[in-house]
Phi, psi and omega in degrees: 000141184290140189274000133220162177238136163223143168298139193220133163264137168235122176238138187132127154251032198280211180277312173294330169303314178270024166288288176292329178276321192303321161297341145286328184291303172325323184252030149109008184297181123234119187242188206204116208232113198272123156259123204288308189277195203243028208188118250227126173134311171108220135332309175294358181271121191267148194233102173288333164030292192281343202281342189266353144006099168266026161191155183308166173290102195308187181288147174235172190247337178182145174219135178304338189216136159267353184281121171263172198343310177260356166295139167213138183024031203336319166289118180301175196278326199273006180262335168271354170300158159270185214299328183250023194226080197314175191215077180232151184294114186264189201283347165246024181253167175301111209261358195297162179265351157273109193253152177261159189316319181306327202267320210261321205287281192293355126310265155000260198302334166287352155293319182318298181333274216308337168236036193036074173256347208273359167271004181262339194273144187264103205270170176041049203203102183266128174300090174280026209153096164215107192254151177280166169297171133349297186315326167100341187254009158226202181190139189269099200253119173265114166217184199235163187186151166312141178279145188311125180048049183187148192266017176283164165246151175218162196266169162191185193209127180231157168261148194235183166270305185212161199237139144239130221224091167245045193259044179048212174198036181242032161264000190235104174330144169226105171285138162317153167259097204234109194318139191013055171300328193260000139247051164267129185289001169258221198260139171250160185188163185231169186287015169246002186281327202261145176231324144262211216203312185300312174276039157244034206283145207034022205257157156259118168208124212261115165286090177276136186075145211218015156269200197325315212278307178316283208314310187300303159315336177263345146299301157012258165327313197299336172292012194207326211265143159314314205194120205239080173277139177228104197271124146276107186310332223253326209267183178320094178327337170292339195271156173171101190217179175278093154323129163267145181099023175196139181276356200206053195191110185258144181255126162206177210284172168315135190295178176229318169192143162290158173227195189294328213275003186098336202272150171254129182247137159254166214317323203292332170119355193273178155226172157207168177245125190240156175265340178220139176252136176232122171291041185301096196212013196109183171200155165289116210276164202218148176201050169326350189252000189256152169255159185312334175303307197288347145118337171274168170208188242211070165233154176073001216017053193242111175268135182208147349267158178207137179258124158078018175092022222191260204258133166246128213316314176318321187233350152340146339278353229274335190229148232186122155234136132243130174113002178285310198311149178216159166101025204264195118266121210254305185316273202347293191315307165330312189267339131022270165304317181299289175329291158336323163299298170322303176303316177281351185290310237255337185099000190273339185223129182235160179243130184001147152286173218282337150334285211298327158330282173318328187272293184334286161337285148328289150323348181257332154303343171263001165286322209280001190241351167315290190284008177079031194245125185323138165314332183299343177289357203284347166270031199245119169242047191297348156263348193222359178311304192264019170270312172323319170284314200282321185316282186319298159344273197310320192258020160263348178096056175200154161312143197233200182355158126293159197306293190314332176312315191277320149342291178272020134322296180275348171274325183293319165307291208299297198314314157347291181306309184294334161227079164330290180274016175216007184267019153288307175308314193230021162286122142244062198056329164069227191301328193269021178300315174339288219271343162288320161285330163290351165281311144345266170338300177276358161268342180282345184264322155293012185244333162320296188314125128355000000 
């Protein structure tokens, strides 16, 4: 039996937030979970806003929601769920095995339901502010809310035992660095601004970055826009070619520079003259409410130091992330990290003293720099995602994924690659019916369990 409870703050109410409390309540915590916005989902609450925008949106700095109009999934549904709570399609919801942002949303709050969680969540009440005590064994959280019958805010402070820290990690844009961008005469906007496709209705516009968010959006576009280039860091200084299956739509190297006359030239030497630079490029990870007592910082878009992505050695187990890792599957992995967290607050699981921790740290940072890779890469584990989960998995005593989740991951990548623009439609499992039925088998045993 865990040998203490504790109060605990968790900010976020998204998927890693309503993770981390069901796995606090569970293991005898009491958390108490602040959400900035009016609402349980996170990232899945979609913002219509942008949408009657008659020309794209200059940079913003922040948003409440980044999903735009037609997004969806990468993943199929049933790989992506968390471990006991199928993600299976009901009879008036979106039935695609690629599900749209709305369908992901309304999971989410039926987890919320089914495990009563939305009384633990605190709505519209943003976290300014979390320093630690004196004591050193607690921690002090200042935030704000609406006032009872008024659009005023008023602060208020609660003391908690331990912080969890689940506010994701898409609100804060990460812009390109693009040489004499700032006389250059059109419009720049990053990819959480956009929601639709119509106010680019003629338009030229160059696209930065060629992962999920870049491609998609620039199919997108392409169905209104004069013209679609999509510049990539990745590919070939030489490049500068014609996507097949779109009349109006170029793949090429890296921009090189804007220039005053409108035009963009890329590495290769070509140009075009555009009206919009779209920022597909990422975000930051960002934690304005933290104070130096937590012992981390932000470089590089590297939060250090942390042991396993999770606890930072200093102030462990008492400080807390769930949810950094990127390039992942993120529920499982979430809930993962929650459970684990959960156990050591309780004593039920314990962790390196904090030396070793620190050394651990170290050491993960001289392999990543062995292989030549930028601090910004230390959360992305797209090659180490299932080692990481069987590591979490071994030091909770419990089992982690199923075989088939993983499987059927690496059939969803390859498919990707291999049909880019249509293989959200027309993957229906192929070869991989096996790994759909045995996902079956196993949500009819879980929806049996208590």
């Amino acid at each position: 039996m865990p040998s203490r409870s504790l109060r605990v703050a968790v900010i976020g109410a998204g998927a890693a937030g309503l993770v981390a409390a069901r796995e606090l309540r569970r293991e005898g915590h009491a958390p108490v979970v602040f959400e900035r916005t009016d609402g349980v989902g996170g990232t899945w609450v979609y913002e219509a806003d942008a949408d009657a925008s008659a020309s794209p949106e200059p940079l913003v700095t922040q948003r409440r929601s980044n999903l735009d109009a037609s997004l969806r999934t990468n993943l199929p549904r049933e790989c992506m769920g968390f471990l006991d709570f199928p993600f299976v399609a009901g009879p008036d919801g979106d039935t695609r095995r690629f599900p749209g942002h709305a369908e992901v949303l309304r999971y989410l709050q039926s987890f919320a339901r089914r495990f009563d969680l939305d009384g633990l969540v605190r709505l519209e009440t943003e976290v300014v502010r979390v320093s630690r005590e004196t004591s050193g064994t607690s921690w002090r959280v200042r935030y704000s809310r609406k006032a009872s019958g008024s659009e005023k805010r008023e602060t208020d402070e609660e003391v908690f035992d331990a912080v969890v820290i689940c506010n994701g990690h898409y609100s804060q844009p990460h812009f390109a660095d693009v040489a004499g961008v700032d006389a250059w005469p059109g419009k720049q906007l990053h990819s959480t601004s956009y929601r639709v496709p119509e106010p680019f209705h003629g338009q030229v516009v160059v696209v930065i970055g060629c992962g999920p968010s870049g491609t998609d959006i620039s199919r997108d576009i392409a169905g209104v826009a004069k013209e679609v280039h999509l510049a990539s860091r990745w590919s070939l200084s030489a490049t500068s070619e014609k996507l097949p299956g779109h009349a109006n739509m170029w793949f090429h190297s890296e921009i090189d520079r804007a220039q005053e006359d409108g035009s963009v030239v890329f590495h290769d030497g070509s140009r075009v003259k555009a009206d919009v630079i779209m920022h597909c490029t990422g975000y930051k990870y960002n934690f304005p409410f933290l104070t130096n007592d937590a012992t981390v910082s932000v470089d590089d878009n590297c939060v250090d130091p942390l042991y396993k992505h999770v606890f930072p050695p200093q102030v462990a187990p008492r400080l807390s992330f769930i949810g950094l890792p990127l390039k992942v599957v993120p529920f499982p992995l979430f809930e993962l990290q929650s459970h684990w967290v959960a156990g050591v607050l309780s004593g039920r699981f314990k962790l390196p003293s904090k030396d070793e921790m620190v050394r651990d740290v170290t050491a993960f940072h001289s392999r990543l720099a062995a292989r030549g890779w930028p601090r910004r890469y230390t959360h992305r584990l797209r090659d180490r995602e299932f080692e990481n989960e069987d590591w979490l998995a071994e030091q909770c005593r419990r089992g982690g994924p199923e075989g088939w989740r993983r499987e059927m991951f690496d059939a969803a990548m390859q498919v990707m690659v291999e049909r880019p623009e249509n293989y959200r439609d027309e993957w229906d499992g192929g070869d991989y019916d096996h790994l759909l039925a045995q996902a079956n088998r196993d949500f009819a045993a879980h929806c049996q369990r208590p």
